[in-house]
N, C-alpha and C positions, 0 to 999 in steps of 0.2 A: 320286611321281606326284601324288599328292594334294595337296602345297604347289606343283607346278610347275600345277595349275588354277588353283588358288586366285590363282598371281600373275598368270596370266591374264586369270583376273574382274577384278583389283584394277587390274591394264593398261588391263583395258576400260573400267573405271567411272571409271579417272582422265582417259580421252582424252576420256570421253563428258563429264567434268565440264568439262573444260577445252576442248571446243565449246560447252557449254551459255557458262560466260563469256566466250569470243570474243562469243558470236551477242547477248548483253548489251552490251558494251562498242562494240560495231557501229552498235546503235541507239540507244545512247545517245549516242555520237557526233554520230548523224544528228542525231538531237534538238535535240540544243547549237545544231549547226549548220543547222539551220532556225530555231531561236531567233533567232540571230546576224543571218542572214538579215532577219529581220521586223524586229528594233530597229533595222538597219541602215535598213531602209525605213521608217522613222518610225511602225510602229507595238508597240503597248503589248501584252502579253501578260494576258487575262484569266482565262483558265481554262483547266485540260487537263483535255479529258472525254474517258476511253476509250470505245474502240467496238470492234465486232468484230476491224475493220482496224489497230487502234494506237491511237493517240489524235489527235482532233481538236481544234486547237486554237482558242479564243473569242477574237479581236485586237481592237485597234481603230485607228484613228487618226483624224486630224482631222475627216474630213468621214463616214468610215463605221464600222461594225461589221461584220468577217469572221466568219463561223462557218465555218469552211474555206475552201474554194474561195468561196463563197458570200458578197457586198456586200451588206450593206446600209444605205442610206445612213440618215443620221443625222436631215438634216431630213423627212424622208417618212414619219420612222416617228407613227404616233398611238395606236397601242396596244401595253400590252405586259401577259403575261400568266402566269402560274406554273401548270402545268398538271400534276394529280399523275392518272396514268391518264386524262388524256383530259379533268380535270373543272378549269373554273377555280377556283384557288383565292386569287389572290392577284390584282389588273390594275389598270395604269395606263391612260389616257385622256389625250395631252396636251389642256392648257388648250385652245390654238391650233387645235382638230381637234374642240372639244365637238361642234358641228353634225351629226356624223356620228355615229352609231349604233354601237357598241361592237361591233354583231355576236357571234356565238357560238363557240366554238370546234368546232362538230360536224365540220366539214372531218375532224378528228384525232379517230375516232371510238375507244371505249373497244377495247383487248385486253387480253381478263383473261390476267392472269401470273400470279395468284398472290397470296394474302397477306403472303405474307414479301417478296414483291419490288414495292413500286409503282413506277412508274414517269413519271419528273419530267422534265420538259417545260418551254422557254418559248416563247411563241410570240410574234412580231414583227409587228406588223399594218404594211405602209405601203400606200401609195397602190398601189403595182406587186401588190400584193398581201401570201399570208403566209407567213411563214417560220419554219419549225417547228426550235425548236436543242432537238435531244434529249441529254439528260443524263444519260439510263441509267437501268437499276434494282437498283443496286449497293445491296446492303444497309449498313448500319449509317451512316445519314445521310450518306454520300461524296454520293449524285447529290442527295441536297436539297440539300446546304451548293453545290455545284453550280449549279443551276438558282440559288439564291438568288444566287450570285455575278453571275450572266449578267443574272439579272432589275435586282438592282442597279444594274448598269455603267449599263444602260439606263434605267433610272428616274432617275437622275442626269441623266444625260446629256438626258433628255426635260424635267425640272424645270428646268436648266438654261437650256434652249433656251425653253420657257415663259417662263422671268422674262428674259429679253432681248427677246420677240416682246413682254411686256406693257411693259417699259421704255421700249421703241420707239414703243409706243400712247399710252403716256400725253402729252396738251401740255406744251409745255416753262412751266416758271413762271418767273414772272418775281422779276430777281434783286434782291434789296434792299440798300442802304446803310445801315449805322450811321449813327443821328441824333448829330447833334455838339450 
């Protein structure tokens, strides 16, 4: 009687394991295949930030940056910010946009979580307004190397955009010949 539970449990614990890897292999499926999807659509994968829901992924392509569902386009943007609990700690200012005042990020007011868990942030400033790509507060540097990823993409892509808006301003000089 006692070995006939025992291969009961051991029944149970195998079925349970072997839904737990279907329900694995399901999403990671999906995964690939929203991958496939994006590169297929001309854009770049830059980050997977989990979240409660799965993970959302940080894309780009030519003319914008996705934080999900969520565009934003590439030349609008004029600020960009590293934000750990709500506090900046890191921002760019494109060149092309100095006129305009950096503003603050209090919109994204502080919620204490915790010592152990801060919580990283970047924040998107364009003309439409801002756009808050949260990064989580996974412990052991996951959501900084994160948010720095994001932050990155974007400060390229703004410095970028800067030295062609300044290449474009400058007059063209004039071309010289070799004296013979």
């Amino acid at each position: 009687m006692r070995d006939l539970i025992a291969g009961l449990i051991a029944l149970g614990l195998f079925l349970f394991a072997l839904g737990l890897a279907s329900t694995l292999r399901f999403h990671r499926l999906s995964r690939d295949r929203e991958r496939r999807e994006l590169l297929a659509a001309g854009r770049t994968v830059l980050a997977e930030i989990p979240t409660s829901d799965g993970l959302t992924l940080f894309t780009a392509d030519a003319d914008h940056f996705y934080s999900g569902d969520t565009a934003i386009a590439k030349n609008d943007i004029r600020v960009v910010k590293v934000l750990i609990n709500g506090s900046p700690i890191a921002s760019y200012i494109a060149r092309r946009s100095r006129s305009e005042a950096p503003g603050h990020s209090g919109s994204f007011a502080d919620r204490p979580e915790g010592i152990a868990h801060d919580r990283w942030d970047v924040l998107v400033r364009t003309r439409a307004g801002d756009t808050l790509v949260g990064c989580g507060s996974i412990r052991e540097r996951v959501s900084q190397e994160l948010a720095r990823s994001v932050f990155d993409a974007v400060k390229a892509d703004m410095e970028n955009r800067d030295a062609k808006a300044d290449a474009n301003d400058r007059p063209p000089t004039a071309a010289t010949t070799p004296a013979l």
